[in-house]
N, C-alpha and C positions, 0 to 999 in steps of 0.2 A: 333705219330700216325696220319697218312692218313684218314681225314674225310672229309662229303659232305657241302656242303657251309651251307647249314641248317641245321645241326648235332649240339646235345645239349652235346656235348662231351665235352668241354673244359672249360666249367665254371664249376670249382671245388665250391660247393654250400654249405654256411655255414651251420651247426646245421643241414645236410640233410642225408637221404640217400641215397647218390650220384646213385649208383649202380640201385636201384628200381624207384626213380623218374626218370633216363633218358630213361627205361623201358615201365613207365606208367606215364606220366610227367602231373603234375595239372599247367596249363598255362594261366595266366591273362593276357588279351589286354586294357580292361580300367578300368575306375571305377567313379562314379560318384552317389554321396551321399551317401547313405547306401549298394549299390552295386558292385561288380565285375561284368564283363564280360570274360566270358572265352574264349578259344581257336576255344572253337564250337558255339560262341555267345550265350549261354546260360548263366542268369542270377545268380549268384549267394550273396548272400546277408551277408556282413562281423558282422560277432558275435565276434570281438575282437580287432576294429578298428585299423585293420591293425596289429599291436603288439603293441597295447594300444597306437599307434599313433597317433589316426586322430578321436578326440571327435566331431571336426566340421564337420566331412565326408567329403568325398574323391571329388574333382574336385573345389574347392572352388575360383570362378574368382577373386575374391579380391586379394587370396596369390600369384596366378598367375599373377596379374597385377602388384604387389607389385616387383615381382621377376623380372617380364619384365623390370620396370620403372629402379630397380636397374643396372642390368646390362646393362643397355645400357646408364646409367650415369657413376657409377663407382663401377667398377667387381672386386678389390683389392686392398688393401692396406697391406702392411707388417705391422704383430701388434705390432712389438718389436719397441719401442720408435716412436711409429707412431699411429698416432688414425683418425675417421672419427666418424661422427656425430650419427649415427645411433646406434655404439652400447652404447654408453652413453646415447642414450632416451631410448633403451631398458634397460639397466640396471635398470635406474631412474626408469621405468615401473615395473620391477620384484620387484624391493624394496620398492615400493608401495602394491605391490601383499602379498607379505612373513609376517609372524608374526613377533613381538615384534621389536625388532633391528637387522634383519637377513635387513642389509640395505646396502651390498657390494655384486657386483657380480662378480666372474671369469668365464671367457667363455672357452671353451672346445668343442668337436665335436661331444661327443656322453657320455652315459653316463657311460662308460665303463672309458672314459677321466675322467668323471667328479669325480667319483671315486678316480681315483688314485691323483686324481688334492687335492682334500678333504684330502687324506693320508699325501702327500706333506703339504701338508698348515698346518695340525695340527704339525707334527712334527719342522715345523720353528716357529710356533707359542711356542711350551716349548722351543724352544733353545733362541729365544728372550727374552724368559723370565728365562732365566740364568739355566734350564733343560731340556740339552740335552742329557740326561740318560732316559727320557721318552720316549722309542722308539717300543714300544707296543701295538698291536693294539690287540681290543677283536671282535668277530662277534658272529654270531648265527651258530647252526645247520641248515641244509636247506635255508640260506641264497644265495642269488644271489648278488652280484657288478659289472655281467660284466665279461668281459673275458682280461681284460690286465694281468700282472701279479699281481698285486697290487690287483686287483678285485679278481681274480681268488685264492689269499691268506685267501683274507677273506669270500669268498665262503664257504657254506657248501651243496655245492650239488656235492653227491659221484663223480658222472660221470664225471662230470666238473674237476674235481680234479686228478683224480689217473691217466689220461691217461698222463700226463706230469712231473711227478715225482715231483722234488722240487721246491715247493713255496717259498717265503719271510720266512724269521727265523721271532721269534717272533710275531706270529700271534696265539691266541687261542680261542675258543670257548665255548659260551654257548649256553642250549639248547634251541632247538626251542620251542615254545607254542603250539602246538597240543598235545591232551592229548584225550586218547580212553574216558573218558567221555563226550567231548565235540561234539561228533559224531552228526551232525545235529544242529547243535547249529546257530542261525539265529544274524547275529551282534556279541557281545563281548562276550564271557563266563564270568559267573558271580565268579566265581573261577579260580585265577592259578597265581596272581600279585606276590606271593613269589618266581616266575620263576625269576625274574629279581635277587632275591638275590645270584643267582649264579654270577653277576660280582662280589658280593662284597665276594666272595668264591674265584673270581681271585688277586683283592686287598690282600686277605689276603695270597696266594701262590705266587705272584709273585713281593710283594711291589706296594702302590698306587703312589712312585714317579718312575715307571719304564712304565706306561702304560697311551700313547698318548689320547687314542680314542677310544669311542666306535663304532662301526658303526652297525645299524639298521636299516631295512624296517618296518617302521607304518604298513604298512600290507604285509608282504611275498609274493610276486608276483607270481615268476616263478614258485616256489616247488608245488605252489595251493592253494592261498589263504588263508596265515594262520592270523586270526585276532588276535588281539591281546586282551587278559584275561582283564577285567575292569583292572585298577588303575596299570597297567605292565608298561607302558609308562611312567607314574609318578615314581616308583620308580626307575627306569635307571636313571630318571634326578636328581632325589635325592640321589643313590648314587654317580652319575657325579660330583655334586657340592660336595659335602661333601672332595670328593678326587682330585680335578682339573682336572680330567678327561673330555675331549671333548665330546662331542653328537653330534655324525652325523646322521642324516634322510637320510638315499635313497631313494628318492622319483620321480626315475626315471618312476614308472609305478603309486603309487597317487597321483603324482601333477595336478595342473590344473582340479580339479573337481574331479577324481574319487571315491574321498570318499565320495562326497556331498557337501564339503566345497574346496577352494580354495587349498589345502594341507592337506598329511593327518596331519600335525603338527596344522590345527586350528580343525580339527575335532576330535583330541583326547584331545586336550587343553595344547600338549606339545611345547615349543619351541627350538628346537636345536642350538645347537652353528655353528656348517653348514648345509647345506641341499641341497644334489645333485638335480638336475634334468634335463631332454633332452628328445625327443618323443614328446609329445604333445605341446612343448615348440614353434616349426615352424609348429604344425599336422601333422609332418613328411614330410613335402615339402624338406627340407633341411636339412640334418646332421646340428645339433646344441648338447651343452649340456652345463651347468654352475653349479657351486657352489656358494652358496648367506652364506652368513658369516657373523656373528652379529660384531658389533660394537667392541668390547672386541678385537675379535680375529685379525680380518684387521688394529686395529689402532697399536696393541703391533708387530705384522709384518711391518706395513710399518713405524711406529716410531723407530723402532728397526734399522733398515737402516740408510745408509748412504744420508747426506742430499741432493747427485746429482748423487748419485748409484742407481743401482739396488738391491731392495730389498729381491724378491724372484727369484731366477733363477729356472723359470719352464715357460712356455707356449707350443703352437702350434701353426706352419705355419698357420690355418685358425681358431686359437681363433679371436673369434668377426667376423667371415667375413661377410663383406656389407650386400652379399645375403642372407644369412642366417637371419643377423638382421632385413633384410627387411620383411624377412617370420616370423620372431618370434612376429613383432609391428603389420602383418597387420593380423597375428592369434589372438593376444590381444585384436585390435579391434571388433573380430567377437566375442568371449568370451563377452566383455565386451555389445557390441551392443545387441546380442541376449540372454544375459544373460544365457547362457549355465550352468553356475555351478547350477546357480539356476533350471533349468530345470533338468538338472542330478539328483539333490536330487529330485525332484517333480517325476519325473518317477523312481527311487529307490527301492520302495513298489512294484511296479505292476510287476517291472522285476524282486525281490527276490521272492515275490509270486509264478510266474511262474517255477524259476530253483527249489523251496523246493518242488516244486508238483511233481518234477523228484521223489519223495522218494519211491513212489510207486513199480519202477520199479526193480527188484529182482538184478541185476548188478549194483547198485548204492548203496556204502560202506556209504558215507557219502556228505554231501553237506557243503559249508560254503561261507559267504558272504556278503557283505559290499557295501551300495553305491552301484557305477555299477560294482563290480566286485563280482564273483564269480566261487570257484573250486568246480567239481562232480570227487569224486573218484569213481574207478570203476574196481569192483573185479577183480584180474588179473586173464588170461586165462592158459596156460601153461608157459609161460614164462611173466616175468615183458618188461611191454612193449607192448604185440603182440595186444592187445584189442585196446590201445589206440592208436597206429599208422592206425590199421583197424575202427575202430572208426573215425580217422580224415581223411581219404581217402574217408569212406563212407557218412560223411555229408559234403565233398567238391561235390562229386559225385551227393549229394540229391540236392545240391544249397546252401551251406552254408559252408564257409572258418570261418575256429575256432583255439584255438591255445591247444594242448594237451602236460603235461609233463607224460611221463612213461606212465602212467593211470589215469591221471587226467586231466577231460577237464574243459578248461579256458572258461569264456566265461567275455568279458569286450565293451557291445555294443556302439556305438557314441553316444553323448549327444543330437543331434539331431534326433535322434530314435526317434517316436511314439510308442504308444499302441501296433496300429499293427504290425509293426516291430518285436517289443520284440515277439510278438504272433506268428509270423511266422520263427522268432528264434526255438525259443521251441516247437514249433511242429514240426519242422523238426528234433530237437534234440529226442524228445520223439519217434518218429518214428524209426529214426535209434540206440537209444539206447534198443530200447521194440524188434527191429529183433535179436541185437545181445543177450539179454536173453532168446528169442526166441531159437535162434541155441542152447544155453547151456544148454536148456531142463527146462528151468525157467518158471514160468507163473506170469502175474502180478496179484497182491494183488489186491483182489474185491470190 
């Protein structure tokens, strides 16, 4: 196809709709701290840091100096039997960071990698230990991992799923934790921890020496926020242990602060035997992602090996790269200097306040929410879908870039947010979500 040198033709655009955005195209030129600038220099202000990337906000000269200094010393190194200095402080770094003995890291590029990095590792982990019949992986309903195949297996989001036919064999699920009573429910519902008994429903259908791993998000991300029932977390790892079953955290979108605590693994008090994560890992400066693995699991993998072999055959051309570790030590730094986690839980209260006050508005099914994140369902219009793509067009349009699935808008702000911030978040939200009840012939509660 014949186009003009500035035709937005040809970038085929992930997760998009290609066809309507090169139509009416939403076009960022910078960004700096809690803001966008768009196409028309008008301001726009990120309510979901980037895709839960960038808790430090966006332009931050430390990562950029970090990146600079790196590549113009040294821009690569091949990882396979080769190392540089950098991703071994970072690692040391992360395994200071992680709970209990989660004290090894494998790097990856995103978390889509880290994922399937996690799948890999558990299943060499039982054949090392003389069960390699455990080749079974369990997930949730409405879960997310990523879109490799491996992720995409253990997905339970429909759309994700059906467009590509066949997954991974042996992959099966339990259900999600949203439960119609828990409609508006602020933090943890006080009821639903016998959801987890459903793995041990699969234990009993499929044998506990045939199934690897389970893998889990602390708090469901993508689907919309689904927290997780008091004491649900606890009984996964109890029945983990009981059956040698692995425990993974995808903690692709609450690591690094978003739940209030370092992981959501110290903020529900679980500890997993992996735990993915990537995104907030460089603030998005740089494709990064890792898997951090307790002690148990790293030493019976690489003991298990031969004493001048390789032990696992799995990486990637740009596991550990320089640049990336340079953006991941010198985001550590800002975390740690400006004490961001701690300020995330401190601003927490003021920014759920604000989204549970959305309850008013007649198009808002339900709110839930944890830490800095939170999902607004929101009643569908004629078709699933069409609210909340007009929805996210029209708070880009008001000044305000936000991340929607189907009919639920995400909102997950940066750690360096203020008051007012969050305040002009949800005004803008309230504004464009009180039009569209408006149009549907709704009026708000007095």
């Amino acid at each position: 196809m014949k186009s003009a040198a500035n035709s937005l033709e040809h970038h085929w655009m992930p997760f998009s709709a290609n066809k309507h955005f090169k139509s009416e195209p939403r076009l960022v030129t910078e960004a700096s701290g809690l803001y966008f600038k768009n196409n028309r220099g008008e301001q726009v202000i990120d309510g979901v840091s980037g895709l839960f990337c960038t808790p430090c906000g966006h332009g931050r000269p430390e990562i950029a100096e970090a990146v600079h200094r790196q590549l113009s010393t040294l821009d690569y190194v091949p990882p396979f039997q080769f190392g540089h200095d950098l991703s071994f402080a970072l690692a040391r770094r992360l395994a200071e960071l992680m709970p209990g003995d989660l004290d090894y890291v494998f790097f990856a590029n995103s978390g889509s990698e880290a994922v399937d990095s996690a799948m890999k590792i558990a299943l060499q982990y039982h054949r090392s230990k003389g069960q390699p019949q455990r080749t079974r992986f369990v997930s949730r309903e409405r879960a997310y991992h990523g879109v490799n195949f491996g992720g995409l297996s253990l997905a339970g989001m429909v759309r994700n799923r059906e467009t590509f036919g066949n997954t991974l064999p042996g992959v099966s699920h339990i259900r999600h934790t949203w439960r119609e009573g828990s409609r508006f429910v602020r933090g943890q519902a006080d009821s639903g921890a016998e959801l987890a008994d459903d793995l041990q429903r699969h234990v009993d259908l499929y044998g506990a020496d045939t199934i690897a791993a389970c893998f889990v998000e602390p708090i469901a991300g993508s689907t919309g926020i689904l927290v997780p029932p008091k004491g649900y977390l606890q009984r996964l790892r109890e029945i983990c242990d009981r059956h040698g079953i692995l425990l993974v955290f995808d903690e692709v979108i609450c690591g690094f602060g978003r739940t209030g605590k370092t992981f959501g693994a110290d903020s529900f008090g679980v500890v997993p035997d992996l735990l993915t994560m990537a995104k907030a890992i460089t603030n998005g400066v740089v494709p990064m992602g890792a898997v951090g693995a307790r002690e148990h699991v790293y030493r019976t993998v690489v003991d298990g090996g031969p004493p001048k072999g390789i032990e696992f055959f799995h990486g990637y051309t740009y596991s550990g790269h320089p640049v990336a570790c340079a953006a991941g030590l010198a985001t550590l730094d800002i975390f740690r200097d400006e004490k961001l986690v701690e300020k995330a839980a401190a601003l927490s209260s003021h920014f759920l306040d604000q989204v549970f006050a959305l309850r008013d508005i007649p198009i808002v099914t339900d709110i839930r929410g944890y830490g800095m994140l939170a999902g607004i369902d929101l009643a569908q219009a004629d078709k699933p879908g069409v609210r909340g793509y007009e929805v996210l067009q029209d708070l880009f349009n008001g000044g305000m870039l936000a991340r929607v699935t189907v009919d639920t808008l995400i909102l997950a702000p940066a750690f360096v947010a203020e008051r007012k911030h969050i305040d002009e978040m949800l005004d803008k939200t309230r504004r464009v979500l009180s039009r569209h009840a408006q149009r549907a012939g709704l009026k708000l509660a007095s």
